[in-house]
C-alpha positions as CSV (number, residue, x, y, z in Angstrom):
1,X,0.0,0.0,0.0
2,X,2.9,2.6,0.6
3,X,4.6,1.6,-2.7
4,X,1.2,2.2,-4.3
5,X,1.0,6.3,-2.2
6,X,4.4,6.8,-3.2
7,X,4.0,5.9,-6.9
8,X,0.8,8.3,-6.7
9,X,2.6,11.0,-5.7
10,X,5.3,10.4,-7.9
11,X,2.7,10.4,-10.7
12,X,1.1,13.6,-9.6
13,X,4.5,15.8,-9.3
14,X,6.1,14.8,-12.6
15,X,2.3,16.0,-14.1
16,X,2.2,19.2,-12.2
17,X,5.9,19.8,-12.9
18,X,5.3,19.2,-17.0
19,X,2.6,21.3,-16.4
20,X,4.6,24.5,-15.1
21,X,7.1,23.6,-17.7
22,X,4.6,23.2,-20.7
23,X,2.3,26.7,-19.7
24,X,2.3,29.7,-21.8
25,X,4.0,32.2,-19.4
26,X,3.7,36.0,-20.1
27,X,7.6,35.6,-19.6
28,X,7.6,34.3,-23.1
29,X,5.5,37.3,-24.5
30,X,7.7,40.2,-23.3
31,X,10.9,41.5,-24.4
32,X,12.6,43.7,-22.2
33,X,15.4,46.8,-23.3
34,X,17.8,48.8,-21.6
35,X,17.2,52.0,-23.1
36,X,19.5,55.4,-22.6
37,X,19.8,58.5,-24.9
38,X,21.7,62.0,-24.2
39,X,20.5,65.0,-26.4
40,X,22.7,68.6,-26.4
41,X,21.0,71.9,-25.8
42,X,20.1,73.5,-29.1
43,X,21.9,76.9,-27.4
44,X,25.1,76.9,-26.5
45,X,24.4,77.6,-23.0
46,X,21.7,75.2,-22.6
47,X,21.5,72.2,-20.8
48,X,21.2,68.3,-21.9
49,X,18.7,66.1,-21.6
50,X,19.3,62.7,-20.9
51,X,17.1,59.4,-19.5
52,X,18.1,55.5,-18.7
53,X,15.5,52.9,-17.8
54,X,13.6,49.9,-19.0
55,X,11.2,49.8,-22.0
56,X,9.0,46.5,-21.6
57,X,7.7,45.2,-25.2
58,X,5.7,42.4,-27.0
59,X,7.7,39.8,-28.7
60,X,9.3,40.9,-32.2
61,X,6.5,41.4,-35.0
62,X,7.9,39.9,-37.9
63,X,6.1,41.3,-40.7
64,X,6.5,45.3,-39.5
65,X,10.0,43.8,-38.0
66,X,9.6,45.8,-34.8
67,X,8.0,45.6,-30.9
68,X,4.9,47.7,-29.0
69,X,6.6,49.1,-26.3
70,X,4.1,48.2,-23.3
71,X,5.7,49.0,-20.4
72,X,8.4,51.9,-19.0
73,X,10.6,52.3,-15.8
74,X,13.4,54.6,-15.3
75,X,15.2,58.3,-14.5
76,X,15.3,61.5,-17.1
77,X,17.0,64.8,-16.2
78,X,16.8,67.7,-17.4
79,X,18.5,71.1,-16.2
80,X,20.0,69.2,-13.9
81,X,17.2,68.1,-11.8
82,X,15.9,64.2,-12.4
83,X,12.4,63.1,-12.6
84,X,11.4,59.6,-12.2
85,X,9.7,57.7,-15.0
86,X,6.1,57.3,-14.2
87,X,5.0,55.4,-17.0
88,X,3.9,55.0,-21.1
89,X,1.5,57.1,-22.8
90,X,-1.5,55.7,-25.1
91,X,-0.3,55.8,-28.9
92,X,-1.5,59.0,-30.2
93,X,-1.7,60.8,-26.9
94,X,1.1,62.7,-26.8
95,X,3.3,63.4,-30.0
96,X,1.1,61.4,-32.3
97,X,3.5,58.4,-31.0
98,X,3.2,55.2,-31.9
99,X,5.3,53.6,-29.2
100,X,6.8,51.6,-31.6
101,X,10.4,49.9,-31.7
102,X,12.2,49.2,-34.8
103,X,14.8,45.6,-34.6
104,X,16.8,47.8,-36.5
105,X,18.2,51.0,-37.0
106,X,16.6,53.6,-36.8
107,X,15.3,52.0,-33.5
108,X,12.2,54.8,-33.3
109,X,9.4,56.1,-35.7
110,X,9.2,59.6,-36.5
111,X,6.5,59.5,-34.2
112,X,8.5,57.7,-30.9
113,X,7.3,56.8,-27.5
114,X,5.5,59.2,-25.2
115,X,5.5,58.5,-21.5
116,X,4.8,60.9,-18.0
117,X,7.5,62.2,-15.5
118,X,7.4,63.2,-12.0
119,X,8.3,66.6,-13.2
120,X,7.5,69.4,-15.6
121,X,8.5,67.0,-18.5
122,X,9.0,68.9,-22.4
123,X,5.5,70.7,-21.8
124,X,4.7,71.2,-18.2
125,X,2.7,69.0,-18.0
126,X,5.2,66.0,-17.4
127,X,4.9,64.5,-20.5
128,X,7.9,63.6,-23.0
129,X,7.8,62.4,-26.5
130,X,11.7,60.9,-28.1
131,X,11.3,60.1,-31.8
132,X,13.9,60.0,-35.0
133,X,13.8,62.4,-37.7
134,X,15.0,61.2,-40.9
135,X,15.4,64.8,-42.0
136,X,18.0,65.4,-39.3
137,X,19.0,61.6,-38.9
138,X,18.9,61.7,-35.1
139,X,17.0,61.0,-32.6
140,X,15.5,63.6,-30.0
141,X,12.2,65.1,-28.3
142,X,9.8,67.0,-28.9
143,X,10.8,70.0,-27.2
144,X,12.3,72.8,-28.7
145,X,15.3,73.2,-26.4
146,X,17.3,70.4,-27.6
147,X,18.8,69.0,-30.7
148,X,19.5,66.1,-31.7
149,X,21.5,63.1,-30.5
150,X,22.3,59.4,-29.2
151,X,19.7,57.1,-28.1
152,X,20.5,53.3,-27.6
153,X,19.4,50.3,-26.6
154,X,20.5,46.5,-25.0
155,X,18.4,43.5,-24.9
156,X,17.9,42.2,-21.3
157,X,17.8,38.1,-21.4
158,X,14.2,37.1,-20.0
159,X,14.3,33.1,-18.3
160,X,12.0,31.0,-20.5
161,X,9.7,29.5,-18.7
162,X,10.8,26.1,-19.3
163,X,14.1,27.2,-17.3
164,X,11.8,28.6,-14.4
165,X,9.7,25.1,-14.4
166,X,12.6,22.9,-14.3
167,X,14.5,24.7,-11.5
168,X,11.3,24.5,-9.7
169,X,11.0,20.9,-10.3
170,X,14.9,20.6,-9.2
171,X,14.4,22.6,-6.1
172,X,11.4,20.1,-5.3
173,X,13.4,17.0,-5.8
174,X,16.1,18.4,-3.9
175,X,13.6,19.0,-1.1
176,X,12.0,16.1,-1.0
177,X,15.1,13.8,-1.1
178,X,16.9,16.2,2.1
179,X,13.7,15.2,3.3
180,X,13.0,11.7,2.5
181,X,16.8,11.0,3.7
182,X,16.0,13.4,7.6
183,X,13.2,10.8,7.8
184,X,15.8,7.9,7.2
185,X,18.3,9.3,9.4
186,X,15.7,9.6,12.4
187,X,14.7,6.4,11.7
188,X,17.9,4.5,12.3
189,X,18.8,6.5,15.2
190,X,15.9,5.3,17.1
């Protein structure tokens, strides 16, 4: 009868673990980027603008060849003083943006990626708009205080889900034999 318990549970873990492993995880749909850029005053005595953070995205469209940008985390400053990265604006909200990154260069649309700052932002309102202009072949925002200049960005490795369900499944063996061989231990001490 224990043989027959054991084998049960034995049966139920390895279906629960193929389970985890099999599932559609949202870790599989999202992309995540390191994104910085660093734009000059247009005057001479001006002062830079520059922002770092994470831009969160769908998985790679491979008919348009680039990503919706979903998600956005991170610091900008501007005249020295930094505001913290609220979040993403709706396409067409601010800028006419289409939150939109390209696989390859130029990374943005003429139209960008709009998101909201703690602070005044390009309009005072807090909100900032950083697009490409093939005119000028940079990239920059909206406002009219800055030219143009660098923007950049690094993929960030995501875990695939099957690598998060099979360390789980690992961690679980590992338990239960530590386990399993406490029980044995007590056992032939008494």
């Amino acid at each position: 009868m224990e043989l027959v318990k054991k084998l049960g549970i034995a049966c139920a873990s390895a279906v629960v673990g193929l389970t985890v492993v099999g599932a559609y995880s949202t870790a599989q749909a999202a992309q995540l980027f390191d994104f910085q850029y660093s734009f000059p005053s247009y005057e001479g005595n001006g002062t830079a603008i520059s922002a770092s953070g994470t831009l969160t995205t769908t998985d790679l469209d491979p008919i348009n060849n680039n990503y919706t940008i979903t998600g956005i985390s991170g610091i900008r400053t501007a005249q020295g003083i930094a505001e913290t990265i609220i979040g993403l604006l709706s396409p067409g909200t601010y800028g006419v943006n289409d939150n939109l990154l390209n696989a390859s260069k130029p990374l943005l649309s003429k139209n960008g990626f709009s998101y909201l700052v703690s602070g005044s932002g390009e309009d005072g309102q807090g909100n900032v708009n950083v697009f490409y202009s093939s005119f000028s072949e940079g990239y920059s925002e909206l406002s009219s205080d800055v030219d143009y200049g660098n923007f950049s960005i690094n993929p960030r490795p995501v875990p695939e889900p099957h690598t998060v369900g099979g360390s789980l499944i690992a961690l679980g063996f590992g338990w239960w034999r530590k386990r399993k061989q406490a029980v044995a231990s007590r056992k032939k001490a008494s």
